[in-house]
BAKEGU-457893 format. One line per 4 residues: number of its first residue (from 1); their letters; for each residue y, z negated, x of N, C-alpha, C, O. Coordinates in nm, 2 decimals. Layout:
NUM = a = Y,Z,X,Y,Z,X,Y,Z,X,Y,Z,X ~ ...
This chain:
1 = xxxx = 3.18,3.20,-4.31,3.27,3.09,-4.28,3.21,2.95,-4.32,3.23,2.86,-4.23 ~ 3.15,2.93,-4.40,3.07,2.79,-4.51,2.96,2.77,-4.34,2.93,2.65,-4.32 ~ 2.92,2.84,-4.27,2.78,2.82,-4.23,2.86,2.77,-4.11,2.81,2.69,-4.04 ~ 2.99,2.83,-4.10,3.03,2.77,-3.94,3.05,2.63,-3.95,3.01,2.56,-3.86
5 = xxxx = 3.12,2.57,-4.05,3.20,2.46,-4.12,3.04,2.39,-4.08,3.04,2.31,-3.99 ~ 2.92,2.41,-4.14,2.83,2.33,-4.17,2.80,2.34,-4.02,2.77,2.23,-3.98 ~ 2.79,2.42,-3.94,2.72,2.38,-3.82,2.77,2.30,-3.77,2.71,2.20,-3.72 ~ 2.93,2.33,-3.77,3.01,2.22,-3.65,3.02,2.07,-3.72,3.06,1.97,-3.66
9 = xxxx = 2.98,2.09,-3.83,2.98,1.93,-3.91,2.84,1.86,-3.87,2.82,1.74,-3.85 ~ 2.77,1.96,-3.85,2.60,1.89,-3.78,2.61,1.91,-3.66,2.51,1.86,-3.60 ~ 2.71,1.96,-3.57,2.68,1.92,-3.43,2.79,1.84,-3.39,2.78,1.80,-3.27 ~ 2.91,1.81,-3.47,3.01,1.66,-3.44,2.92,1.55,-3.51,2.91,1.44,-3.45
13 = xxxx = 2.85,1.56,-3.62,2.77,1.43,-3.64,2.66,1.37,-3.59,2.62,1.25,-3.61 ~ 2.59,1.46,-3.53,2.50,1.44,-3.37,2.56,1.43,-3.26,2.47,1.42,-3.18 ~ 2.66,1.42,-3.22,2.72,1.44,-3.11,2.78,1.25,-3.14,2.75,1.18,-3.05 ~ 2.84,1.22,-3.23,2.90,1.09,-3.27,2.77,0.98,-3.26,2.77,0.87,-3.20
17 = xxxx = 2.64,1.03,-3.33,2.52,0.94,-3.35,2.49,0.93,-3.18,2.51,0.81,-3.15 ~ 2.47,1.00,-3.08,2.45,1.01,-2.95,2.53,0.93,-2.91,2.46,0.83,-2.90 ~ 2.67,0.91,-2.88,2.74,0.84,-2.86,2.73,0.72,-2.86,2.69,0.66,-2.76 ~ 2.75,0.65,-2.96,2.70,0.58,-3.02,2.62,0.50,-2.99,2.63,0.38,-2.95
21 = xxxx = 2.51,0.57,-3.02,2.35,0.51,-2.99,2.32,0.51,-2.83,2.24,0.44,-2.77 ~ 2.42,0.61,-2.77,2.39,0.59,-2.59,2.50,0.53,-2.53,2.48,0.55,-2.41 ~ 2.58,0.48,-2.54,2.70,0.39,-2.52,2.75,0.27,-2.59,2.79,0.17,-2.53 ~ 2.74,0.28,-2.71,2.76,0.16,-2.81,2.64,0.06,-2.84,2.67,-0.05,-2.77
25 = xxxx = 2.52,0.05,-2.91,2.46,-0.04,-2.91,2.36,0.03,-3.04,2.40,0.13,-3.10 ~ 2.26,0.00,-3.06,2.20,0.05,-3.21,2.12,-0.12,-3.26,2.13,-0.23,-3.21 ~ 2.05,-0.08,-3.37,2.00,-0.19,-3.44,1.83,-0.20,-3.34,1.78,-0.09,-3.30 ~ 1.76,-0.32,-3.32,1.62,-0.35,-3.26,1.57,-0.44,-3.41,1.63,-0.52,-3.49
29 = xxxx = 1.45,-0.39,-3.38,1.32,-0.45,-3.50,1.31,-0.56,-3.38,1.37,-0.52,-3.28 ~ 1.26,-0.67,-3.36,1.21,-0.75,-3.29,1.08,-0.87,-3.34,1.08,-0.96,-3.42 ~ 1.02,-0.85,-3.28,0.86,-0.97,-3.30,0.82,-0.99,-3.19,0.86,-0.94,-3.08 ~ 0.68,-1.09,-3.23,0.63,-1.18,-3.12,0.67,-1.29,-3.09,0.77,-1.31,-3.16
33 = xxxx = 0.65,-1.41,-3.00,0.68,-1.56,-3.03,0.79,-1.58,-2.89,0.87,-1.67,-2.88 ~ 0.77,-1.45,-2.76,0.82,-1.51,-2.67,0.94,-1.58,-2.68,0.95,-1.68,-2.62 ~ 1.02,-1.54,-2.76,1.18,-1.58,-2.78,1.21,-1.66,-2.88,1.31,-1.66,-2.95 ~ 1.08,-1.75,-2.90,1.09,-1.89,-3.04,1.16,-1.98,-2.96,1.14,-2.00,-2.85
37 = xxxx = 1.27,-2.06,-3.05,1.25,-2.08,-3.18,1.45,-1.95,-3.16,1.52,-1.90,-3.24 ~ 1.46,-1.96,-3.05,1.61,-1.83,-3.10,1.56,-1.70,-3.19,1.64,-1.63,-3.25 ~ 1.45,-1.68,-3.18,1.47,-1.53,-3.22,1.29,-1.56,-3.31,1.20,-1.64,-3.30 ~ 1.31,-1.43,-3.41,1.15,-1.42,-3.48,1.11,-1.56,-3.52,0.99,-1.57,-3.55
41 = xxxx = 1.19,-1.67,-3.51,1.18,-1.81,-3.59,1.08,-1.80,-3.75,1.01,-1.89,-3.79 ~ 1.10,-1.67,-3.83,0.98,-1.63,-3.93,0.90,-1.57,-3.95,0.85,-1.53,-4.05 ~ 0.85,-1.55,-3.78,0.75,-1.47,-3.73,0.76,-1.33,-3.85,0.66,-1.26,-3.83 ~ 0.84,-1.28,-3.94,0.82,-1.16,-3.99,0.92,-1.03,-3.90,0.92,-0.91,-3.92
45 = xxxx = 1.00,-1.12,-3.78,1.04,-1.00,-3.73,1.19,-1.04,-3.76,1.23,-1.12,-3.85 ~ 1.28,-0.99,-3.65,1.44,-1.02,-3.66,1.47,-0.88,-3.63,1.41,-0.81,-3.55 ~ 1.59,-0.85,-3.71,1.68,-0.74,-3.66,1.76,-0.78,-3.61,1.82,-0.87,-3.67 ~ 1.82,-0.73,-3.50,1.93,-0.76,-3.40,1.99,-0.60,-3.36,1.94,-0.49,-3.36
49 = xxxx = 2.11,-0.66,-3.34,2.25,-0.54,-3.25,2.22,-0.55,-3.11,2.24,-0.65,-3.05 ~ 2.18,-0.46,-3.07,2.18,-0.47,-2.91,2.33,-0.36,-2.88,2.36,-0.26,-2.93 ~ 2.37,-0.43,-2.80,2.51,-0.37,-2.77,2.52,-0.33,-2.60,2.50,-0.42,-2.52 ~ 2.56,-0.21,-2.57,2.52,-0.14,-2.42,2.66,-0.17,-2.35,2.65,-0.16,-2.23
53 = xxxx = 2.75,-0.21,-2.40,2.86,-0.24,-2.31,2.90,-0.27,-2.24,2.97,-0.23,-2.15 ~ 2.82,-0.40,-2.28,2.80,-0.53,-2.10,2.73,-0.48,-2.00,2.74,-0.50,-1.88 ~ 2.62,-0.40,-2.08,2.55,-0.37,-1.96,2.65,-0.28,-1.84,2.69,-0.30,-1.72 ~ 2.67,-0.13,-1.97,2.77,-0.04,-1.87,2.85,-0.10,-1.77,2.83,-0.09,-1.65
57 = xxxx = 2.97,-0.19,-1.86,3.03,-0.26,-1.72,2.97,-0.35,-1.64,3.03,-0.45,-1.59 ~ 2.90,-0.35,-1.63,2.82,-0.48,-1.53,2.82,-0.64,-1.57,2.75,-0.73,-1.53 ~ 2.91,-0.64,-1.66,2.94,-0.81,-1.70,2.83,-0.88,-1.75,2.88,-0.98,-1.78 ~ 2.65,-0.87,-1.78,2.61,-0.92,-1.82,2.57,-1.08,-1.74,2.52,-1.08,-1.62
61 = xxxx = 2.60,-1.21,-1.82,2.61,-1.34,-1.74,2.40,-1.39,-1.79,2.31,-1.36,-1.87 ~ 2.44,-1.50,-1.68,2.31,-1.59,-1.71,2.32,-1.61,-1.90,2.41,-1.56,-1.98 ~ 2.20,-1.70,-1.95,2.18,-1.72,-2.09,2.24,-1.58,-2.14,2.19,-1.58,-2.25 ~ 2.30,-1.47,-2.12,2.24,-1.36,-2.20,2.12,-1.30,-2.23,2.03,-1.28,-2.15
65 = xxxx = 2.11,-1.26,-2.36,1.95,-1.23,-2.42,1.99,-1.08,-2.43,2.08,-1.02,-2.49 ~ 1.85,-1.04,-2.33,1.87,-0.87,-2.31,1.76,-0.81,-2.36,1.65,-0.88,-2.38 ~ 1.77,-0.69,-2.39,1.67,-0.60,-2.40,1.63,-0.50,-2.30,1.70,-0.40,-2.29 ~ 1.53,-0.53,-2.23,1.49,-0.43,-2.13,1.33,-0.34,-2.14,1.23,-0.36,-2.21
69 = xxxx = 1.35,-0.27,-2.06,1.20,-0.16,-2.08,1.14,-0.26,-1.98,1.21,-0.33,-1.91 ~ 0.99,-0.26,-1.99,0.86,-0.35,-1.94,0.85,-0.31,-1.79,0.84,-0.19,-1.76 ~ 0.86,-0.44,-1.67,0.79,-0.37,-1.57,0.68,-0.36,-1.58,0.66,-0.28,-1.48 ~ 0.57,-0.38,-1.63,0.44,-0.36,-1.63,0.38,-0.26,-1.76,0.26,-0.24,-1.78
73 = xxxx = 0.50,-0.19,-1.84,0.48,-0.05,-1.95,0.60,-0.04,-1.91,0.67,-0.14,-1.89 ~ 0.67,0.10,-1.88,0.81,0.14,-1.93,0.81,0.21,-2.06,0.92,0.26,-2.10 ~ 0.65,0.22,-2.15,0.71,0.24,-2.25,0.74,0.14,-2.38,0.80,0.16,-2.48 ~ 0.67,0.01,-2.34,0.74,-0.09,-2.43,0.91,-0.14,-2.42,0.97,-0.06,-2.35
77 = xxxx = 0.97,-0.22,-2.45,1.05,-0.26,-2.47,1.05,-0.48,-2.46,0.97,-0.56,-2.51 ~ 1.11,-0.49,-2.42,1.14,-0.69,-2.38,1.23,-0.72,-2.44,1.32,-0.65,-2.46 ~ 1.23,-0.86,-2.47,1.34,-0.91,-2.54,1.32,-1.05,-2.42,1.23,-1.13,-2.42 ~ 1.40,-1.05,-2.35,1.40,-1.18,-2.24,1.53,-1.23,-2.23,1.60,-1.14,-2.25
81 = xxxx = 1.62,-1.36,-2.20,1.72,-1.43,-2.16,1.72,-1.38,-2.00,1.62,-1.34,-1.94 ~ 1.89,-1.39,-1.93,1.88,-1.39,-1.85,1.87,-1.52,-1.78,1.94,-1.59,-1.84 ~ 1.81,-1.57,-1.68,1.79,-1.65,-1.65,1.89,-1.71,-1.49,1.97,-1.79,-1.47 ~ 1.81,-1.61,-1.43,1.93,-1.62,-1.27,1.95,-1.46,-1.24,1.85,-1.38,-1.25
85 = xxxx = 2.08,-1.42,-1.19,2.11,-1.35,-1.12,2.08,-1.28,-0.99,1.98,-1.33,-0.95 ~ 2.15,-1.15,-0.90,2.08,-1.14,-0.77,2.18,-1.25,-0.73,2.29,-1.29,-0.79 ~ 2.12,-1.29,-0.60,2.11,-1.39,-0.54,2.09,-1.54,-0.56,2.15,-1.62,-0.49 ~ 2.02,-1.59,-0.64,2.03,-1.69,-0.74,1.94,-1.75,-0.70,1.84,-1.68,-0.72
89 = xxxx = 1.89,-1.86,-0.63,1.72,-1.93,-0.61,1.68,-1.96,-0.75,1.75,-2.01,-0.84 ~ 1.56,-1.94,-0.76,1.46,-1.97,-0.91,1.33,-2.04,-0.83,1.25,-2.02,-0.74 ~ 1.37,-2.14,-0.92,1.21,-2.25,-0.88,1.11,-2.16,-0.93,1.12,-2.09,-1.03 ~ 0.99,-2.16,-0.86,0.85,-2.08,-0.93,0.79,-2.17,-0.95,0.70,-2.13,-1.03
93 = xxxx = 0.77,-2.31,-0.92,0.67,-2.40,-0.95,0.66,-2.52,-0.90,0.77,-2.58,-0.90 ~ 0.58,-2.59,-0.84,0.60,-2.77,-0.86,0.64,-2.79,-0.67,0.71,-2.88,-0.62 ~ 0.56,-2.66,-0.60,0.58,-2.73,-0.44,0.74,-2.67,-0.41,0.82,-2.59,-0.48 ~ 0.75,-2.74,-0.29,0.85,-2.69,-0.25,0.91,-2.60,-0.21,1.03,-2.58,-0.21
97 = xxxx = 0.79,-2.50,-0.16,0.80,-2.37,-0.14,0.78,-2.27,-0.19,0.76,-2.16,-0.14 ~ 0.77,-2.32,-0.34,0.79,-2.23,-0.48,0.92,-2.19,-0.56,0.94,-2.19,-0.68 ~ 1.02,-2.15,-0.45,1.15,-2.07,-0.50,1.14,-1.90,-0.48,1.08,-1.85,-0.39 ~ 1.19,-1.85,-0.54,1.26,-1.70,-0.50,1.35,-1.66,-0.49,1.40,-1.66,-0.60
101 = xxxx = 1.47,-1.59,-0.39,1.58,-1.59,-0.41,1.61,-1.42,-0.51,1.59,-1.31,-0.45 ~ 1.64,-1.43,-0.60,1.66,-1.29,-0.69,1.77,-1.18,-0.60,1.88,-1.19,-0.55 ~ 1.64,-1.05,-0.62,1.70,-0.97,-0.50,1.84,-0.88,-0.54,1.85,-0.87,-0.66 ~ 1.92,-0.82,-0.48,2.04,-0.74,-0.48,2.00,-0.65,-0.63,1.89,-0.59,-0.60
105 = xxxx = 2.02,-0.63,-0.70,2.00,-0.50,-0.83,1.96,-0.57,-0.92,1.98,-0.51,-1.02 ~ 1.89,-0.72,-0.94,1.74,-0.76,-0.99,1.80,-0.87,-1.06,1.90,-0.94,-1.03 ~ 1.73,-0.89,-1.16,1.75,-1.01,-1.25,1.65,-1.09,-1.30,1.55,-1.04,-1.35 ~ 1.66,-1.26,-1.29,1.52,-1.31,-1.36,1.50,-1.34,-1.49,1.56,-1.44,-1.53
109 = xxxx = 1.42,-1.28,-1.58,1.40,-1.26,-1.70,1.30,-1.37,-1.74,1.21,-1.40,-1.66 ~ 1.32,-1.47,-1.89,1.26,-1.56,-1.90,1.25,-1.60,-2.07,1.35,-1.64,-2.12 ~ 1.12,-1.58,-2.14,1.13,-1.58,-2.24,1.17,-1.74,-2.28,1.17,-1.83,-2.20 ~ 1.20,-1.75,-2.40,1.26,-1.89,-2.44,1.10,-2.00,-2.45,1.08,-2.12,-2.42
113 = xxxx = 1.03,-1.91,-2.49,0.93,-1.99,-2.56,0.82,-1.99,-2.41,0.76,-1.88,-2.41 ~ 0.80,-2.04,-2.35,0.75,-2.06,-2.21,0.61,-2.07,-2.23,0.53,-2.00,-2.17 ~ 0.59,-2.16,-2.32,0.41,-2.13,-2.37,0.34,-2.02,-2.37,0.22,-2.00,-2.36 ~ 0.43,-1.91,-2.40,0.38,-1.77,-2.50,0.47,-1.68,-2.47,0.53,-1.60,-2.55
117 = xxxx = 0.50,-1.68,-2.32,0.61,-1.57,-2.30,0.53,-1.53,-2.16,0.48,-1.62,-2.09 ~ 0.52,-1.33,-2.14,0.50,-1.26,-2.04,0.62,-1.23,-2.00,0.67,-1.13,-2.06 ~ 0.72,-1.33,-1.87,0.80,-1.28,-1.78,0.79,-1.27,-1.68,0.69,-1.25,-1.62 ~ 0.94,-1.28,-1.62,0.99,-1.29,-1.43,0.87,-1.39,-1.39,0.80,-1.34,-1.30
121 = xxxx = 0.83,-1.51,-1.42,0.71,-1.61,-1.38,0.61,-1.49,-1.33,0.59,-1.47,-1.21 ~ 0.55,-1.40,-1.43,0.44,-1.27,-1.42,0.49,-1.21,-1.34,0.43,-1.22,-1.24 ~ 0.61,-1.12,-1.33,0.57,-1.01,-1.31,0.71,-0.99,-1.19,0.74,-0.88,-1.13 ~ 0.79,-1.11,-1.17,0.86,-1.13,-1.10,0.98,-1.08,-1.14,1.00,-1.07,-1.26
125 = xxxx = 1.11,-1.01,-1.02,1.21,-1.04,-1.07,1.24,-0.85,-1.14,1.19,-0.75,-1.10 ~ 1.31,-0.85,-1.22,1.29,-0.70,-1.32,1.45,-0.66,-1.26,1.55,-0.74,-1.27 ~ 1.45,-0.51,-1.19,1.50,-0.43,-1.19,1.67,-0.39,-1.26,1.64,-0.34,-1.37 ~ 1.79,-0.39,-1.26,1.90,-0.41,-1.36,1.88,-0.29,-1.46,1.88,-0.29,-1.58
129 = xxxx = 1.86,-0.17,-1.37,1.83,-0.10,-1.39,1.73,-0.05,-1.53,1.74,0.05,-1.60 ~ 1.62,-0.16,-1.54,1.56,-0.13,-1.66,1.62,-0.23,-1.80,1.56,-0.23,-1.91 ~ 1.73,-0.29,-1.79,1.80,-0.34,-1.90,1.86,-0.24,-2.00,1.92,-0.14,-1.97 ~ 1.84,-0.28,-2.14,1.94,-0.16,-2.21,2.02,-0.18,-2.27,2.09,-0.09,-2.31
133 = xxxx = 2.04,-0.34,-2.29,2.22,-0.40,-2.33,2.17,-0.53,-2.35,2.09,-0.60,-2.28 ~ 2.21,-0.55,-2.45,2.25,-0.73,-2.48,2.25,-0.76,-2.64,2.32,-0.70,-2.72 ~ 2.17,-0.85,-2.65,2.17,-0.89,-2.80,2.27,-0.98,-2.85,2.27,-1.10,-2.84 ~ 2.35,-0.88,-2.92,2.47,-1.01,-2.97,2.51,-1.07,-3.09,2.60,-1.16,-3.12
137 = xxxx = 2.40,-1.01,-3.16,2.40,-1.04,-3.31,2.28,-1.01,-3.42,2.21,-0.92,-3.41 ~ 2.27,-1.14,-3.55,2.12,-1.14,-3.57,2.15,-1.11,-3.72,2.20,-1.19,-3.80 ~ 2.10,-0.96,-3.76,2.12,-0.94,-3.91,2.02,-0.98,-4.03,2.04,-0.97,-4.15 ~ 1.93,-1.02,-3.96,1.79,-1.01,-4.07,1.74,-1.13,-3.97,1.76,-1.14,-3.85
141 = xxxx = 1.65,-1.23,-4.07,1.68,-1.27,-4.19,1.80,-1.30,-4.25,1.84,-1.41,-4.21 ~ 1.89,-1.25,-4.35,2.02,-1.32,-4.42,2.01,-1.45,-4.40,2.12,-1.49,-4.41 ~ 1.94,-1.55,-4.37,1.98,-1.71,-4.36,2.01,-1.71,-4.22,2.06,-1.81,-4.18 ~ 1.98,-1.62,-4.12,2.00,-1.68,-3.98,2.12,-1.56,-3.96,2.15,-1.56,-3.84
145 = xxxx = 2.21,-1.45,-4.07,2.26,-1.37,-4.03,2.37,-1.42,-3.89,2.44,-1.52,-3.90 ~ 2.37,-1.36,-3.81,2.53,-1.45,-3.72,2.52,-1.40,-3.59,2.43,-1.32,-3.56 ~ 2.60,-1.44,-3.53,2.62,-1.43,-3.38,2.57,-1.45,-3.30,2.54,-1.56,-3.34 ~ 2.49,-1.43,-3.15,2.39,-1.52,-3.09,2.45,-1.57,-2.97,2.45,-1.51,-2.86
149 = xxxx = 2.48,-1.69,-3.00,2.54,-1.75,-2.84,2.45,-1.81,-2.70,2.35,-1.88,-2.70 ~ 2.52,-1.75,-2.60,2.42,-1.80,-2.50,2.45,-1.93,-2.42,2.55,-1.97,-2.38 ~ 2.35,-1.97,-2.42,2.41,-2.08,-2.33,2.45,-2.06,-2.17,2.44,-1.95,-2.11 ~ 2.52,-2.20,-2.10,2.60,-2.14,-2.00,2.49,-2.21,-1.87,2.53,-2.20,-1.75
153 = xxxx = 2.40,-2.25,-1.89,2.32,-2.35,-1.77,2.18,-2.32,-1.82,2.15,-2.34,-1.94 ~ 2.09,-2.25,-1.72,1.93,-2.25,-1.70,1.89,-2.36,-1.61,1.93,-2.36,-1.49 ~ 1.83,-2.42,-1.65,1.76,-2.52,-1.55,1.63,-2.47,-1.44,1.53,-2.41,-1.47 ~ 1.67,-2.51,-1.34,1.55,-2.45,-1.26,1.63,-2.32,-1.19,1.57,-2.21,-1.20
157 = xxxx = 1.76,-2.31,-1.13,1.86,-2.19,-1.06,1.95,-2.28,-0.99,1.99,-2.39,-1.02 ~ 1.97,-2.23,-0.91,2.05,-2.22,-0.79,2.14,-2.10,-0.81,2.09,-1.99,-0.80 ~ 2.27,-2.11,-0.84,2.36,-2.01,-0.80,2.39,-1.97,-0.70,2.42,-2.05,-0.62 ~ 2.40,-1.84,-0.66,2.37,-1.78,-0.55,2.49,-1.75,-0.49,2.49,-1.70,-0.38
């Protein structure tokens, strides 16, 4: 009887961490400069809540800061803003005929720190599909612990 109690106690408490961790949101280590000065501001690395919710229901808006898998590795991981939406024109550059209109599924990903960021500019517009939620909150360092708000306007979009 003791051995059944313990199984079903280890397979409701794997069963809850799954959940969880594949519908709720879990904790991301984050580094690297792309997302200065919002994010890794102490270059030793930020912990952040990524939360899968928004994604599930579809609600994620522009200026949300997402976490998605790499089009150019699917086994790394990105920390990019959204930028524009599908159907959204995105300026690519100085002529005039340096727009893209972001395609049906697709989102344009744009690190904050533009000097030192591999995005949508690279590698163009990324898949919704490879998103894995939304960063909504910043636990580490304690001086920056808080909420992360996005802003409501990217410059350089056309709403679509």
């Amino acid at each position: 009887m003791l051995i059944r109690r313990v199984a079903y106690a280890i397979i409701a408490g794997a069963s809850c961490v799954h959940i969880v961790h594949e519908y709720l949101g879990e904790l991301i280590l984050l580094v690297g400069p792309s997302m200065l000065p919002t994010l890794n501001s102490n270059s030793s690395g930020d912990v952040v809540v990524m939360e899968r919710i928004t994604r599930h229901l579809g609600t994620l808006q522009r200026g949300d800061i997402t976490i998605a898998r790499s089009p150019q590795d699917p086994n790394s991981l990105i920390c990019k803003r959204i930028a524009a939406m599908a159907g959204d024109i995105v300026e690519t550059g100085p002529e005039e005929e340096d727009y893209i209109k972001v395609p049906k599924g697709h989102l344009w990903l744009l690190g904050d720190n533009a000097e030192d960021s591999t995005d949508s500019r690279d590698y163009g517009s990324v898949p919704y599909g490879l998103v894995k939620g939304r960063v909504c909150f910043k636990l580490w360092p304690l001086s920056e612990f808080g909420r992360i708000e996005s802003p409501k306007k990217t410059s350089g979009v056309q709403n679509g």
